[in-house]
C-alpha positions in Angstrom: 190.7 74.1 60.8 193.8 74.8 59.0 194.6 77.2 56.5 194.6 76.1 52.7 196.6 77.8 50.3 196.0 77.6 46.8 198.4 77.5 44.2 198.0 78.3 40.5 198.7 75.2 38.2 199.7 75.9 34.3 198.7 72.5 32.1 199.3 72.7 28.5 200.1 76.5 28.3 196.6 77.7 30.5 196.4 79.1 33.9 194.1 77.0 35.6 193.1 77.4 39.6 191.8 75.4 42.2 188.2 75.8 42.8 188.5 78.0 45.8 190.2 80.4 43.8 186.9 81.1 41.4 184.2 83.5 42.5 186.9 86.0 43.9 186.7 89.6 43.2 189.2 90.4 40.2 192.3 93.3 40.9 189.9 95.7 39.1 187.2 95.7 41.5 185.0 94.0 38.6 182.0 91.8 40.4 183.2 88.3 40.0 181.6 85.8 37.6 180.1 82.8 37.8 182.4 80.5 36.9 181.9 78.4 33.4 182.3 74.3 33.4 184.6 73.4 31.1 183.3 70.4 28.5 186.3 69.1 29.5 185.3 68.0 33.0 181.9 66.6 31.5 180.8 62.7 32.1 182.6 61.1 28.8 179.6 59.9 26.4 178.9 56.2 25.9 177.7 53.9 23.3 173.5 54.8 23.7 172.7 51.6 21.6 173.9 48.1 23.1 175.9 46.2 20.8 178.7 43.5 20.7 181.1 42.8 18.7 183.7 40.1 18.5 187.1 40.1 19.8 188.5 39.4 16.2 186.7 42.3 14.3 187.6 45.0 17.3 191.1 43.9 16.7 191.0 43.7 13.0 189.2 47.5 13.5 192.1 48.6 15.3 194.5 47.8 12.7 192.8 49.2 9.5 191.4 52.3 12.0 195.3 53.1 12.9 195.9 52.1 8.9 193.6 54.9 7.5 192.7 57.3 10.4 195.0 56.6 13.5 197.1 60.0 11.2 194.5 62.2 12.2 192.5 60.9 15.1 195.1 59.1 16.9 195.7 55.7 16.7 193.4 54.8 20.0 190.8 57.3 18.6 191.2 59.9 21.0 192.4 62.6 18.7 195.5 63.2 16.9 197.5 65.3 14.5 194.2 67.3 13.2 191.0 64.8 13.9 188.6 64.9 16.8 188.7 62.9 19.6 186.1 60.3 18.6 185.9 58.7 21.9 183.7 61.6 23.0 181.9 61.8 19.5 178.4 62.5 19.5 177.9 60.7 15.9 179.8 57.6 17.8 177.6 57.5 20.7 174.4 57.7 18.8 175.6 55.5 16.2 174.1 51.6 15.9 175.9 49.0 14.2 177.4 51.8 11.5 173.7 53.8 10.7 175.9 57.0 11.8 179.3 56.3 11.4 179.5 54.4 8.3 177.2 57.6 6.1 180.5 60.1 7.3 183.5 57.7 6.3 182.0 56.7 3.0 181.3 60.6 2.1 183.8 62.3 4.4 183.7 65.8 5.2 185.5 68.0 2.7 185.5 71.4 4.5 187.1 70.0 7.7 189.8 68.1 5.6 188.3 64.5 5.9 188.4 62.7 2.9 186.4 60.1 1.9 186.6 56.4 2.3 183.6 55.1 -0.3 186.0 51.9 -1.8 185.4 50.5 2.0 183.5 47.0 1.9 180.8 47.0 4.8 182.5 44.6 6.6 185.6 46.4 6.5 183.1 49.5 7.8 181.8 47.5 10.6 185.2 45.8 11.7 186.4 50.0 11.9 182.7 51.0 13.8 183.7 48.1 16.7 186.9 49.6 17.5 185.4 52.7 17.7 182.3 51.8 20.5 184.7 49.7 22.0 187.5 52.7 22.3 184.3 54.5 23.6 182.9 52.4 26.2 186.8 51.7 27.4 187.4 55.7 27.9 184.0 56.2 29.5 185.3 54.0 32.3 188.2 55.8 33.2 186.0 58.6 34.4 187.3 62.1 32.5 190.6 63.2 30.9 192.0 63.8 27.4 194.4 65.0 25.4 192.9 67.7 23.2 191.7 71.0 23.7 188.4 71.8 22.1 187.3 76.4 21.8 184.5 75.0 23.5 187.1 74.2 26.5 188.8 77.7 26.4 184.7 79.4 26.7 185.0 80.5 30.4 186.1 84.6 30.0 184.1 87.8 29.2 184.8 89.5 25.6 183.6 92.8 27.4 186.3 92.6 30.4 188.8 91.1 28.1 188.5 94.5 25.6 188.8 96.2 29.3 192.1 94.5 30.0 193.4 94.9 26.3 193.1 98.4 26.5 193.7 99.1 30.1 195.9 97.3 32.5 197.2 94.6 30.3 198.2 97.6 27.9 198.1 95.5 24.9 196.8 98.7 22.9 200.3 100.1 23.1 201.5 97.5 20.3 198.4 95.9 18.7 195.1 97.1 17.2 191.6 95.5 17.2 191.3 96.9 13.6 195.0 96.5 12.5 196.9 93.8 13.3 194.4 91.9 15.1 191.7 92.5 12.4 189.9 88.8 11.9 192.4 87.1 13.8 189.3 85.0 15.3 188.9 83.5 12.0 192.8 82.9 11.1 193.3 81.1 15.3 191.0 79.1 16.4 190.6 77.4 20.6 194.6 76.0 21.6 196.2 77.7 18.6 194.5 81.0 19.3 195.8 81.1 22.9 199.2 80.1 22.0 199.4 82.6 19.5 198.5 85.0 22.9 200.6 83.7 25.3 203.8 82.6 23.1 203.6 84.9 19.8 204.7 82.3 17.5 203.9 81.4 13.3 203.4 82.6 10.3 203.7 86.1 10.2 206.2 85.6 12.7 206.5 88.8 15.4 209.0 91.3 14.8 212.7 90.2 15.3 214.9 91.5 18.1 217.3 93.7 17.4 220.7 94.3 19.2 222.3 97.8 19.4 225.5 97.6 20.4 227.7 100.6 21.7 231.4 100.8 19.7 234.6 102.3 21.4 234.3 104.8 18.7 230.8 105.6 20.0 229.1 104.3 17.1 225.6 102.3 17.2 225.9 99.6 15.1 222.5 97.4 15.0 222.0 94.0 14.6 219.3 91.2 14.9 219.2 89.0 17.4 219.2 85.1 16.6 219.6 84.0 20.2 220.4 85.4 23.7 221.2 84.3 27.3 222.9 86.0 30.4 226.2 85.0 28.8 226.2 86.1 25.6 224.3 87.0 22.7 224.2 85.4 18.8 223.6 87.8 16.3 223.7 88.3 12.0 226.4 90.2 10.7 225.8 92.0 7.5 226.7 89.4 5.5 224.1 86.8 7.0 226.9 85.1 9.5 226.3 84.1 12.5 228.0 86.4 14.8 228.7 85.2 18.9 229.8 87.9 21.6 230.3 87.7 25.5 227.7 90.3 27.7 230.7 91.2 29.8 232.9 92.2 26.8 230.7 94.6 24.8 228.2 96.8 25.9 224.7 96.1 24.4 221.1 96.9 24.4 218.5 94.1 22.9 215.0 95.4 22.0 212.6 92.8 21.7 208.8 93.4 20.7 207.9 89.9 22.7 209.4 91.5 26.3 206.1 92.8 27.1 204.4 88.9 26.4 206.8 87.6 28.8 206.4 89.8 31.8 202.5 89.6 31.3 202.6 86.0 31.8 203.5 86.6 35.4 200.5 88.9 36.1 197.7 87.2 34.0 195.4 85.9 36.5 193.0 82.9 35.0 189.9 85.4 34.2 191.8 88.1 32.8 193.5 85.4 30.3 190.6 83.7 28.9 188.8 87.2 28.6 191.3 88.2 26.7 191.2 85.1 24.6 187.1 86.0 24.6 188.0 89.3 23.4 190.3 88.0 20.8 187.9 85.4 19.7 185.5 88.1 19.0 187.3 89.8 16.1 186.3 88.3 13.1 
């Protein structure tokens, strides 16, 4: 038999492995876990209730859905800007001839942003529930795949061996606190936005800037912020608020930048100790 090698794949900023990888001992000599299924990689739902609908209204659905919704759930239904995929819905695939559907449009959902759509004629409702079993049943064939990422996907880590990792190996402790910085961040971040936010420190409050120091004939320090940087040179803001450009090779310069230490760990996460970080993040609310 020949030897298989398995190689670590990242999709949509998460370490994922092949499935020979899982079940391994971690670094830290931890017993290995079980691994979780994703909801991801679940059988896509279907419509429970047979129903049929004419070409002309699924068509006529698909216009006023992509009119009215298609901003938020994608114009094929499959998630967009800020809606749920509704091709996996669980209100969709229970729903018969509108008796589930047609109750959440009319009063929409306020506290997830969704507003309501009461002025809708029923047939205007039932032209807007075809599309949406016939989206269903069409994704449903094609066996998997999607392009959202649901918290529910992200579930696979330990909280416990994530607050292990924080404080110990991954040293995150040296820069942020559970009960400072940190404090609640599970209810500011949720799922995708949460990882991101872990992997690629991003948003509003934005990190700490770089800053420049750079060493003057004189033997002055004069410090700087740091707009941009490469091997070549390095853009920084004079004083004054200019942008300011100078060669590596012509000045001698140190950059301190908070994020450094994000960067290198993205090297040396391996799949568990990322998402039980992220569990461990998650967990501070």
């Amino acid at each position: 038999m020949k030897n298989v090698t398995t190689f670590p794949v990242l999709i949509a900023g998460m370490l994922f492995q092949s499935p020979a990888a899982f079940g391994q001992p971690n670094p830290q000599g931890r017993p290995a876990r079980p691994p979780t299924q994703s909801p991801a990689s679940q059988p896509r739902p279907k419509s429970a209730a047979q129903q049929t609908y004419t070409a002309a209204q699924v068509r006529e659905g698909e216009v006023r859905f992509g009119a009215q919704c298609g901003f938020c759930h994608g114009k094929d239904a499959a998630g967009g800007e800020s809606g749920t995929d509704l091709t996996r819905s669980e209100i969709v695939s229970k729903d018969a001839r509108g008796d589930k559907i047609g109750p959440v449009v009319r009063a929409g959902r306020p506290n997830a942003g969704m507003p309501s759509f009461s002025t809708l004629s029923e047939d205007e409702l039932q032209v807007i529930v075809a599309f949406l079993h016939s989206q269903m049943d069409k994704f449903a064939e094609l066996g998997g795949g999607r392009r959202s990422v649901d918290p529910s996907d992200l579930a696979t880590g330990n909280a416990s061996d994530g607050r292990d990792y924080f404080n110990g190996e991954g040293k995150c402790s040296t820069c942020h606190s559970a009960t400072g910085d940190l404090a609640g961040i599970g209810k500011r971040l949720q799922g995708l936005n949460l990882l991101r936010r872990m992997l690629y420190p991003t948003g509003n409050p934005g990190p700490t800037q770089a800053k420049a120091t750079f060493l003057l004939p004189s033997g002055q320090n004069v410090v700087a912020p740091v707009v941009s940087e490469d091997e070549f040179s390095i853009t920084v803001l004079d004083p004054t608020g200019a942008r300011q450009t100078y060669q590596r090779n012509a000045v001698k310069v140190k950059v301190d930048d908070p994020l450094n230490a994000h960067f290198e760990r993205l090297g040396k996460y391996t799949d568990a100790d990322m998402h039980s970080v992220y569990a461990y993040l998650e967990s501070l609310k």
